[in-house]
Every structure is written in structure tokens, then in C-alpha cells.
NURONU-736236 format. One record per atom (N, C-alpha, C, O): residue number from 1; residue in three letters; atom name; x, y, z. Coordinates in steps of 0.2 Angstrom, whole numbers. Atoms other than C-alpha are relative to their C-alpha. Example, Ala and Ser with C-alpha at 12.3 -4.5 7.8 and 13.67 -1.06 7.14 Angstrom:
2
+-----+---------+-------+-------+-------+-------+
| num | residuo | atomo |    c1 |    c2 |    c3 |
+-----+---------+-------+-------+-------+-------+
|   1 |     ALA |     N |     4 |    -6 |     0 |
|   1 |     ALA |    CA |    62 |   -22 |    39 |
|   1 |     ALA |     C |     4 |     6 |     0 |
|   1 |     ALA |     O |     9 |     5 |     3 |
|   2 |     SER |     N |    -4 |    -6 |    -1 |
|   2 |     SER |    CA |    68 |    -5 |    36 |
|   2 |     SER |     C |    -4 |     5 |     3 |
|   2 |     SER |     O |    -1 |    11 |     4 |
+-----+---------+-------+-------+-------+-------+
END
This chain:
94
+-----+---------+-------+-------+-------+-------+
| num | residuo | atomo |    c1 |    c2 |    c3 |
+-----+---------+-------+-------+-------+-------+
|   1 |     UNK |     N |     6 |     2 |     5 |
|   1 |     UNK |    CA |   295 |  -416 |   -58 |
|   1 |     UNK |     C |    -2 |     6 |    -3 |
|   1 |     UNK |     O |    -5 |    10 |     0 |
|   2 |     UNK |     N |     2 |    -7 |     1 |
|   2 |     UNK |    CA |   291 |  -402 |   -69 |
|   2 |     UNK |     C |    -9 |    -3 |    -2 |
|   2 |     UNK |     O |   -12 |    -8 |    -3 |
|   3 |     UNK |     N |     8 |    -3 |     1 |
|   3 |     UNK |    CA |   272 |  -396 |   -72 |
|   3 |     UNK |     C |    -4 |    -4 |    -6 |
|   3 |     UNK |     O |    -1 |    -5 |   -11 |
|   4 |     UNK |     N |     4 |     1 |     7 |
|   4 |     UNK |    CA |   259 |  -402 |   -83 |
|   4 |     UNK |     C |     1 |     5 |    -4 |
|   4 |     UNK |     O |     2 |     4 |   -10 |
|   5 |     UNK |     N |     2 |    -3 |     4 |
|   5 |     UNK |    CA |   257 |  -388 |   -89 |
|   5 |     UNK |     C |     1 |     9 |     4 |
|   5 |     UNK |     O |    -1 |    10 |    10 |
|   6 |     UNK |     N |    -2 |    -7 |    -1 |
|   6 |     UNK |    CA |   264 |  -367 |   -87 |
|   6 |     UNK |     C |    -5 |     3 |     4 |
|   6 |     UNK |     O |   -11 |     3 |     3 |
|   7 |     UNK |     N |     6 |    -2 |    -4 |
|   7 |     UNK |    CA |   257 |  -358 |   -73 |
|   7 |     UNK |     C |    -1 |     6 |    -3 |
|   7 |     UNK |     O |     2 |     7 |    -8 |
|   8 |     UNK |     N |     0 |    -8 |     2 |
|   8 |     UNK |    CA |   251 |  -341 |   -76 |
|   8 |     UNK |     C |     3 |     6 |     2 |
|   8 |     UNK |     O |     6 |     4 |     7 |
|   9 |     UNK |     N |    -5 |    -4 |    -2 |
|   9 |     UNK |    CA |   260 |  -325 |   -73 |
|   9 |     UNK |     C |    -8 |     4 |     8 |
|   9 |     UNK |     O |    -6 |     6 |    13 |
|  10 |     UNK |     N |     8 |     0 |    -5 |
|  10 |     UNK |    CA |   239 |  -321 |   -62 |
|  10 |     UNK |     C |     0 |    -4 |     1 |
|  10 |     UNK |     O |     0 |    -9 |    -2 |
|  11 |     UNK |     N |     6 |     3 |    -2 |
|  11 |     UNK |    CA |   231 |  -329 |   -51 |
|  11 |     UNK |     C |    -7 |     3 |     3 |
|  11 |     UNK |     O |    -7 |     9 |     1 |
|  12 |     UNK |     N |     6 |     1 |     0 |
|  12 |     UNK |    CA |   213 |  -328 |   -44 |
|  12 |     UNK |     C |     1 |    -2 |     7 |
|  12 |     UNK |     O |     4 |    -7 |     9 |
|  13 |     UNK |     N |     1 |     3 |    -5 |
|  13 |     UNK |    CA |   211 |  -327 |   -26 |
|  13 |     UNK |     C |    -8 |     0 |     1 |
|  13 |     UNK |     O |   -12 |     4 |    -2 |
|  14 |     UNK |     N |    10 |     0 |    -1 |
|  14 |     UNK |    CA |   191 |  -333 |   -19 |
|  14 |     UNK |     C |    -4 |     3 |     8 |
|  14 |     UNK |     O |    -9 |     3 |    11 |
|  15 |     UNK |     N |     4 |    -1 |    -7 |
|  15 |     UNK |    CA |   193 |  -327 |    -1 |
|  15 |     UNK |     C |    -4 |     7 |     2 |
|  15 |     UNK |     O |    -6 |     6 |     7 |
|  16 |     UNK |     N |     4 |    -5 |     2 |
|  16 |     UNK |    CA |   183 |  -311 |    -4 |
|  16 |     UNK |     C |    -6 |    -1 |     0 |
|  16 |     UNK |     O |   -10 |     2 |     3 |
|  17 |     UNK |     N |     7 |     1 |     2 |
|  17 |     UNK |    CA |   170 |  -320 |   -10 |
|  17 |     UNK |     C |    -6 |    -5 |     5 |
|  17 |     UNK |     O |   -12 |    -7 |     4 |
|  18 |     UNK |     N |     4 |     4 |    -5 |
|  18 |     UNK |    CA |   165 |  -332 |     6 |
|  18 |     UNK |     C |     2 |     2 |     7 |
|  18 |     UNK |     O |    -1 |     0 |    12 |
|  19 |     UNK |     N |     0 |    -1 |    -7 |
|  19 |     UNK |    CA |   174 |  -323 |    20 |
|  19 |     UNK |     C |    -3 |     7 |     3 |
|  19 |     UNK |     O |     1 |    12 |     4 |
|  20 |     UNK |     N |     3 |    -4 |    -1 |
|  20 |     UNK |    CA |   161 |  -313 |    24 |
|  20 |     UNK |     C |    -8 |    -2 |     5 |
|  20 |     UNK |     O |   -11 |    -6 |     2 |
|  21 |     UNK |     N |     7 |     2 |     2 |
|  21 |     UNK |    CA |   143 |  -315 |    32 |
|  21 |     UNK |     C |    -3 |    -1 |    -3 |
|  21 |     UNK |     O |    -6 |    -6 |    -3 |
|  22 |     UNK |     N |     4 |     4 |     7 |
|  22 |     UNK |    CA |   135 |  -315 |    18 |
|  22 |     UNK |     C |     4 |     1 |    -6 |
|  22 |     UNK |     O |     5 |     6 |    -9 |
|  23 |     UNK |     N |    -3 |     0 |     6 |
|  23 |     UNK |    CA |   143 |  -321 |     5 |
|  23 |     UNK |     C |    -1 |     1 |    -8 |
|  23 |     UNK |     O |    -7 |     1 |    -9 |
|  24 |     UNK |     N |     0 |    -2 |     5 |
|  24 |     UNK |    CA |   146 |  -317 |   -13 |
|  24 |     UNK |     C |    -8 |    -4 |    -6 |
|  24 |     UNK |     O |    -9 |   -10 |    -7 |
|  25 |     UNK |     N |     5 |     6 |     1 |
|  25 |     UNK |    CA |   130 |  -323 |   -23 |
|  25 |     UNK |     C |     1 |    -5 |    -5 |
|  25 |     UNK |     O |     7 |    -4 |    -7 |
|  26 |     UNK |     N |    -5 |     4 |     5 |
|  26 |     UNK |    CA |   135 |  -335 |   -35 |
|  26 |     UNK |     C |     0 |     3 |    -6 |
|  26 |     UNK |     O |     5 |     2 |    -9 |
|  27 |     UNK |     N |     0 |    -5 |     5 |
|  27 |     UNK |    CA |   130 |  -324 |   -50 |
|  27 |     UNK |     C |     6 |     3 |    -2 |
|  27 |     UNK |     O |    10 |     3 |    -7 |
|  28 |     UNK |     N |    -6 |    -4 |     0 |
|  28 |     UNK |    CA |   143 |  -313 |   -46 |
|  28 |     UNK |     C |     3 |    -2 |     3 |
|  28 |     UNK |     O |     7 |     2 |     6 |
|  29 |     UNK |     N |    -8 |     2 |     0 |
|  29 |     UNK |    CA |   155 |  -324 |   -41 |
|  29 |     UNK |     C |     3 |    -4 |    -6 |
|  29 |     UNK |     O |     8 |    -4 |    -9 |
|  30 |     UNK |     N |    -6 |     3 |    10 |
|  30 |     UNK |    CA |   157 |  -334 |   -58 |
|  30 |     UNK |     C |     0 |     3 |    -3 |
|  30 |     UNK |     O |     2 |     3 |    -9 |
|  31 |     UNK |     N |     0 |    -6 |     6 |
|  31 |     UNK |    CA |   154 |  -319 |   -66 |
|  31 |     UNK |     C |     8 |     0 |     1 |
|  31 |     UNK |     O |    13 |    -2 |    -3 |
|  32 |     UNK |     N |    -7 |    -5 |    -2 |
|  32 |     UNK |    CA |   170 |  -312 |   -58 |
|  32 |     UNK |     C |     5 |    -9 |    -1 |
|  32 |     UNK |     O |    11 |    -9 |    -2 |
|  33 |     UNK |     N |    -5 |     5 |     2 |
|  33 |     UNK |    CA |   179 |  -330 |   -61 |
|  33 |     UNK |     C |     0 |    -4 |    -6 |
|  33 |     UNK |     O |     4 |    -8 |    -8 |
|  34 |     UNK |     N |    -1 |    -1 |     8 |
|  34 |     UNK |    CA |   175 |  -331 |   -78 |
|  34 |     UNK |     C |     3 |     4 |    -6 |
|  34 |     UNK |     O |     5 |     3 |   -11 |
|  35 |     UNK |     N |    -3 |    -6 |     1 |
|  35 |     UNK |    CA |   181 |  -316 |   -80 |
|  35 |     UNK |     C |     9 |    -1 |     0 |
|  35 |     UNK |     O |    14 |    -1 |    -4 |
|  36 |     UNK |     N |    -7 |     3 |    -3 |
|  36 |     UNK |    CA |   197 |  -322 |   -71 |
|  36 |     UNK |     C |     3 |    -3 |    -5 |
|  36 |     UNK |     O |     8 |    -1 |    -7 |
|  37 |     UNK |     N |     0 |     4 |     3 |
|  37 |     UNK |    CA |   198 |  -335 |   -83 |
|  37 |     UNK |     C |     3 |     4 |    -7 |
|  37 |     UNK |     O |     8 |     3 |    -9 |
|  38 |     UNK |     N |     1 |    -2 |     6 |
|  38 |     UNK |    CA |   195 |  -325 |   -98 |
|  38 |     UNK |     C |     6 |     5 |    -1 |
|  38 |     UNK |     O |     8 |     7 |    -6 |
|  39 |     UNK |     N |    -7 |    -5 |     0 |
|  39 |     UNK |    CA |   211 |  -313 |   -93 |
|  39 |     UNK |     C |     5 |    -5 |     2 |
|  39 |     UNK |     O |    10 |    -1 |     2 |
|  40 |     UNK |     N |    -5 |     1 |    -2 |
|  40 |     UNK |    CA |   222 |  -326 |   -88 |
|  40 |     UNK |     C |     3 |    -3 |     6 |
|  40 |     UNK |     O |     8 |    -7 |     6 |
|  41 |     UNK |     N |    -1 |     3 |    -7 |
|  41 |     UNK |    CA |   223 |  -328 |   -70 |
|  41 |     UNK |     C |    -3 |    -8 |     0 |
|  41 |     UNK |     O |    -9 |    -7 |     0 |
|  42 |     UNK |     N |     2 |     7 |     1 |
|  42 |     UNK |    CA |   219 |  -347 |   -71 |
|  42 |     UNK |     C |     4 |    -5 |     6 |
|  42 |     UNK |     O |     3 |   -11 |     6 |
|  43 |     UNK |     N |    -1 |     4 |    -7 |
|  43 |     UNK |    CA |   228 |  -352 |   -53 |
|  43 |     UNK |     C |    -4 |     5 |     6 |
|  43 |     UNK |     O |    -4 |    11 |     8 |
|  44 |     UNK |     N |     5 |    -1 |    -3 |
|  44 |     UNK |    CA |   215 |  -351 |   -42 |
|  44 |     UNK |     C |     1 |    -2 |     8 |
|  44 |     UNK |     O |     2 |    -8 |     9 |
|  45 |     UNK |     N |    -2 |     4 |    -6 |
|  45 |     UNK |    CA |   217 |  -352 |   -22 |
|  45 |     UNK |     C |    -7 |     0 |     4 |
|  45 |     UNK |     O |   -12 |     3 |     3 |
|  46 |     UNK |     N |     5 |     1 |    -4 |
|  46 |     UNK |    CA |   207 |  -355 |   -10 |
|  46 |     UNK |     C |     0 |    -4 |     6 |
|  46 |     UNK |     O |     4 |    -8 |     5 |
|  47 |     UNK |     N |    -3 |     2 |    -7 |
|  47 |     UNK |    CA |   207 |  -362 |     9 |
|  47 |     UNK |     C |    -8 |    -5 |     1 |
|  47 |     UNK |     O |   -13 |    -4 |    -2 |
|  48 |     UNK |     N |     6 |     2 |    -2 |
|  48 |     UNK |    CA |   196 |  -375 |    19 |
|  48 |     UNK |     C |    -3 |     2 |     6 |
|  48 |     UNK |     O |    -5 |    -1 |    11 |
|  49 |     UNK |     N |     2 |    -2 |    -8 |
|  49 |     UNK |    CA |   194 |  -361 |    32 |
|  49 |     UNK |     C |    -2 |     8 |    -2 |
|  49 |     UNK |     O |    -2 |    12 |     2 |
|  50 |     UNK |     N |     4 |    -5 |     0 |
|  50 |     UNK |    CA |   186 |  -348 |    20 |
|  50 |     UNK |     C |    -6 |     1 |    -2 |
|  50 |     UNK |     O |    -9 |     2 |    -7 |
|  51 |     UNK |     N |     7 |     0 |     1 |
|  51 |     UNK |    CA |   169 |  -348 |    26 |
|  51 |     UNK |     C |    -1 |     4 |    10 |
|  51 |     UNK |     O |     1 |     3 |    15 |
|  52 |     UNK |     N |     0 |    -3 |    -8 |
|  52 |     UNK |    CA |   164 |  -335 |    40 |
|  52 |     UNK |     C |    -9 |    -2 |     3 |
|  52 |     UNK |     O |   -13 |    -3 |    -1 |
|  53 |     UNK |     N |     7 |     1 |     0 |
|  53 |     UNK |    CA |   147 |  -338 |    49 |
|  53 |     UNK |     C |    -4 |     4 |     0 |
|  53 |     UNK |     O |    -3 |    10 |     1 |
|  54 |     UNK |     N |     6 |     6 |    -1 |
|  54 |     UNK |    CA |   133 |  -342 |    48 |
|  54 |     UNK |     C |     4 |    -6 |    -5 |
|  54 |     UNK |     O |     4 |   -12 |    -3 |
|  55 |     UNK |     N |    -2 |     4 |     3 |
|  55 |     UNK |    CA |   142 |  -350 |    32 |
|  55 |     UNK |     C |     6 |    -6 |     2 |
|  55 |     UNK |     O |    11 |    -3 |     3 |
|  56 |     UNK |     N |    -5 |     4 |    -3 |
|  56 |     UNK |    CA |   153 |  -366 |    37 |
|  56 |     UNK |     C |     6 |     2 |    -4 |
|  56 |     UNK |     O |     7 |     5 |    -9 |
|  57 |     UNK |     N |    -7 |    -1 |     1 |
|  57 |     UNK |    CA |   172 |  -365 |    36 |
|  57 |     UNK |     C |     1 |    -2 |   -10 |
|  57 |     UNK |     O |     4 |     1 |   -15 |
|  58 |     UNK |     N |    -2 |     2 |     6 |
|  58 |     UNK |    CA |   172 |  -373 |    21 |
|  58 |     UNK |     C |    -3 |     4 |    -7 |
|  58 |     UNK |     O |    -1 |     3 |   -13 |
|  59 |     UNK |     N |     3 |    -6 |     7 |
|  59 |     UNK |    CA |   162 |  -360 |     9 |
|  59 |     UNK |     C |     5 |     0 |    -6 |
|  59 |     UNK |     O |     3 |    -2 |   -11 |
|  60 |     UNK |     N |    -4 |     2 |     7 |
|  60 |     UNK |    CA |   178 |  -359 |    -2 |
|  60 |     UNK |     C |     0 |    -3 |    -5 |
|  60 |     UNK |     O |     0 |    -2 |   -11 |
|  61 |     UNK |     N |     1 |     8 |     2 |
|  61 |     UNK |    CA |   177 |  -376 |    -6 |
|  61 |     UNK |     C |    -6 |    -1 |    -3 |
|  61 |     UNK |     O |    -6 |    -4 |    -8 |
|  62 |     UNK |     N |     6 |    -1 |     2 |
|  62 |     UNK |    CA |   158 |  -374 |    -9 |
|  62 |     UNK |     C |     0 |     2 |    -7 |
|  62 |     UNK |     O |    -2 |     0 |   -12 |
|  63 |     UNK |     N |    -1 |    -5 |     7 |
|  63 |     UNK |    CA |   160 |  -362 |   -20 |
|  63 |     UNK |     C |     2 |    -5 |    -7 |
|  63 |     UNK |     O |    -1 |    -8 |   -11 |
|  64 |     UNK |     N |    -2 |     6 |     7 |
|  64 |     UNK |    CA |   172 |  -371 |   -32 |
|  64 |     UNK |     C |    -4 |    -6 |    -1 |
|  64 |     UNK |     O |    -5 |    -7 |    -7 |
|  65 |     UNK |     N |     4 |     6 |     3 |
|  65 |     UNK |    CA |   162 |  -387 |   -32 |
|  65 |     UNK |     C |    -6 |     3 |    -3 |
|  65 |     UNK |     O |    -7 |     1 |    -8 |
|  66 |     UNK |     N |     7 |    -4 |     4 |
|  66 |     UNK |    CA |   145 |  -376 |   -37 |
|  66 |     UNK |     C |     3 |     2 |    -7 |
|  66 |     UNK |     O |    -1 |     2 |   -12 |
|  67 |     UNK |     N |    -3 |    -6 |     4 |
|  67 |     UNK |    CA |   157 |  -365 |   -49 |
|  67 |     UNK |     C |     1 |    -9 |    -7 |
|  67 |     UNK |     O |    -2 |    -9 |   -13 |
|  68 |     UNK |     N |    -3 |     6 |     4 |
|  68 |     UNK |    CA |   164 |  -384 |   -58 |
|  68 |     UNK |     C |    -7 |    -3 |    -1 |
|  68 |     UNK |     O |    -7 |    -8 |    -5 |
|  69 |     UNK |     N |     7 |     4 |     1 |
|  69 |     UNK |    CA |   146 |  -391 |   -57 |
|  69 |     UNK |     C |    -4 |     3 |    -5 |
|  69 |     UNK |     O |    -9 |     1 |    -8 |
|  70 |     UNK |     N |     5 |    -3 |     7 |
|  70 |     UNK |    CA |   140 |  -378 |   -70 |
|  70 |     UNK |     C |     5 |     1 |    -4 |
|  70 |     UNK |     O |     4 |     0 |   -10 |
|  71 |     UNK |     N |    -6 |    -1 |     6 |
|  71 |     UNK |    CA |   156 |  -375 |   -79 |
|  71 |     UNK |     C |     4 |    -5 |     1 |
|  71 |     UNK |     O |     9 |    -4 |     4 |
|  72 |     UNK |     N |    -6 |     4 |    -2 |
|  72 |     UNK |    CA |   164 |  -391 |   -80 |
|  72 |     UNK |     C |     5 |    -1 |    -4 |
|  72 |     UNK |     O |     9 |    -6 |    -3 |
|  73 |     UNK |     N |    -4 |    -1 |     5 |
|  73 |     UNK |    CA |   172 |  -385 |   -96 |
|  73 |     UNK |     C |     8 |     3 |     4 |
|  73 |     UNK |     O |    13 |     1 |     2 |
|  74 |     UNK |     N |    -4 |    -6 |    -2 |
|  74 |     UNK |    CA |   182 |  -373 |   -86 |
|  74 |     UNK |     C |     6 |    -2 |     4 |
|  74 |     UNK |     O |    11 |     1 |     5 |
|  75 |     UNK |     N |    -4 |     5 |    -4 |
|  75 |     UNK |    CA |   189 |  -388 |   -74 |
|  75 |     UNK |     C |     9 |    -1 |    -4 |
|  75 |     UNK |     O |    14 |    -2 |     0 |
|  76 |     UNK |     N |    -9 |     2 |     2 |
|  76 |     UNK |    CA |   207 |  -391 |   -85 |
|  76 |     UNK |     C |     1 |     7 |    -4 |
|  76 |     UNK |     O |     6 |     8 |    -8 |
|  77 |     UNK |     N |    -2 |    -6 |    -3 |
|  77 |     UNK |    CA |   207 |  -373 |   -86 |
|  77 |     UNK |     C |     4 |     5 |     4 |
|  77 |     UNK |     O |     7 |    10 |     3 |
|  78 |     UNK |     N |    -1 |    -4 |    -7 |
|  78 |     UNK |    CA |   211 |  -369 |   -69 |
|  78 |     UNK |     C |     5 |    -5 |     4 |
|  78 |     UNK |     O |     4 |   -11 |     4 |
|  79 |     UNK |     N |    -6 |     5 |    -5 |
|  79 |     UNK |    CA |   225 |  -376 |   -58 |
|  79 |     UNK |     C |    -1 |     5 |     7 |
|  79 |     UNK |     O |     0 |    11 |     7 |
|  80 |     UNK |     N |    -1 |    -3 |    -5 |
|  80 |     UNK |    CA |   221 |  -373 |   -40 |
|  80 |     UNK |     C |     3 |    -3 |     6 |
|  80 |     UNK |     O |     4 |    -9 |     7 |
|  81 |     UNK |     N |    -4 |     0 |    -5 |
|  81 |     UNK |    CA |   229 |  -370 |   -24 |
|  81 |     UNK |     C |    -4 |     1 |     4 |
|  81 |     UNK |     O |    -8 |     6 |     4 |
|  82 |     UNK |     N |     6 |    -4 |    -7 |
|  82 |     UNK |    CA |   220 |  -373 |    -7 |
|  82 |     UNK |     C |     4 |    -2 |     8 |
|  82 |     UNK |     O |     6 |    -7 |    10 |
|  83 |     UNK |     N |    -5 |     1 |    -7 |
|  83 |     UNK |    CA |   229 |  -371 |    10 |
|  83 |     UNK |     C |    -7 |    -2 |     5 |
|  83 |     UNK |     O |   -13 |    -2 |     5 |
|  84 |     UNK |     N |     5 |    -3 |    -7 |
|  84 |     UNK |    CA |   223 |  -371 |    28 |
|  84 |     UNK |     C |    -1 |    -7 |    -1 |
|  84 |     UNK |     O |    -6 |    -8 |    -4 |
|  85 |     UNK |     N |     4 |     6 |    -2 |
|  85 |     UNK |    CA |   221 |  -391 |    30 |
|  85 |     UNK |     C |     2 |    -2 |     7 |
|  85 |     UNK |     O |     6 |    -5 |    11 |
|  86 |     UNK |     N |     0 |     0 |    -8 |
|  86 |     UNK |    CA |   217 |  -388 |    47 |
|  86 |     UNK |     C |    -7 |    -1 |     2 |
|  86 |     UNK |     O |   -12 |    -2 |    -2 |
|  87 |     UNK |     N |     6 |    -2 |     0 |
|  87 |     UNK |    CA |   202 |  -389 |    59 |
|  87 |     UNK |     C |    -3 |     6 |     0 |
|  87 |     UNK |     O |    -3 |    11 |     4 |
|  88 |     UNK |     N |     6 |    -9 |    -2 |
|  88 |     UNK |    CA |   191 |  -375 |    57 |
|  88 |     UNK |     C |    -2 |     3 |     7 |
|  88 |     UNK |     O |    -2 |     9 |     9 |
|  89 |     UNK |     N |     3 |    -4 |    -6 |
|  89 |     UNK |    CA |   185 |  -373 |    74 |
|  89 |     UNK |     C |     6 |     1 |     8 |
|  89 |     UNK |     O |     6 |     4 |    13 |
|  90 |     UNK |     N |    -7 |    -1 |    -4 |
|  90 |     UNK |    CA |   202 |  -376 |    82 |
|  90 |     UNK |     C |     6 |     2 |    -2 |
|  90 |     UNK |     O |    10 |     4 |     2 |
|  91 |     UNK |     N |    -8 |    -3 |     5 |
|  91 |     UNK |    CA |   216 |  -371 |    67 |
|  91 |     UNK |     C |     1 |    -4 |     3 |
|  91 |     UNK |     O |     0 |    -1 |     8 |
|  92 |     UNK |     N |    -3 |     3 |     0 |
|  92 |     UNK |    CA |   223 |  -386 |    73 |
|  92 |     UNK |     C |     2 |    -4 |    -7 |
|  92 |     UNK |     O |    -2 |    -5 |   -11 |
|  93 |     UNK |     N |    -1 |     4 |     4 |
|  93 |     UNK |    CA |   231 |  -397 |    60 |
|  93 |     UNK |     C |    -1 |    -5 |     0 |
|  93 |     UNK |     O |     0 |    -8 |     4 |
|  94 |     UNK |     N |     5 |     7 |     0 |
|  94 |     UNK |    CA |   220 |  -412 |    52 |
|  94 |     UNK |     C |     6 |    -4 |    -4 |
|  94 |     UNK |     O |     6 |    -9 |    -5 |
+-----+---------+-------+-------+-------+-------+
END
């Protein structure tokens, strides 16, 4: 089945920006994925197990939905990739 549409020769990872305790503030996270954007990187990864605590597993996930909630331009820009459909609190497989 080929592609909608050509990948990029970049991508854009987001684990940086939630697996930490305190995570990246959103300012400067769409800065930095605007940016992403604006060079090219436009495959975007992200997991439903990067979130470190205090913040829940799913921070990554977070993130992009706040990220496509203010820029919902930006949504058929970006083809993303998200691994890790495990539980969070046991990595077992959901």
C-alpha cells in the first residue's frame, strides 16, 4: 500500500520534552516543534510511556493533543509515530 504522502528525510522525537520531572513548558515545547516543522522534520514520534512522575505515563500524548489544540493548522503537516502500546505501570502489552 504506498504512502499518502512522502516521508521526510527528519524526524522530530518528543521524548526529551516529557521524560523528565518536570517537563518541558509548552512555550518551549512548540517553539521547538515549530521549528521542527519549519526545517522539515515532520515525522514526529512519541510513546504512551513518555511521562516520568509526578507527570502520568502518557505526557507525550499530552503534549501533542495541547500542541494540535492550538495549532490545528499544523495537524496534516505532521505524520506521527507512537510506540510503546503497553501498560505503563507494568510495560506489559495492552
Amino acid at each position: 500500500m504506498p504512502l499518502p504522502k512522502p516521508l521526510p528525510i527528519a524526524g522530530f522525537g518528543l521524548l526529551s520534552m516529557t521524560w523528565r520531572p518536570i517537563p518541558t513548558p509548552d512555550d518551549q515545547a512548540f517553539g521547538a516543534m515549530k521549528a521542527a516543522i519549519s526545517r522539515g522534520a515532520t515525522i514526529w514520534s512519541s510513546s504512551s510511556v513518555y511521562g516520568m512522575p509526578p507527570q502520568p505515563p502518557t505526557a507525550g500524548l499530552h503534549l501533542l493533543r495541547r500542541y494540535f489544540n492550538k495549532y490545528p493548522e499544523d495537524a496534516d503537516k505532521v505524520t506521527l509515530f507512537i510506540r510503546a502500546c503497553s501498560d505503563a505501570a507494568t510495560l506489559s502489552p495492552t
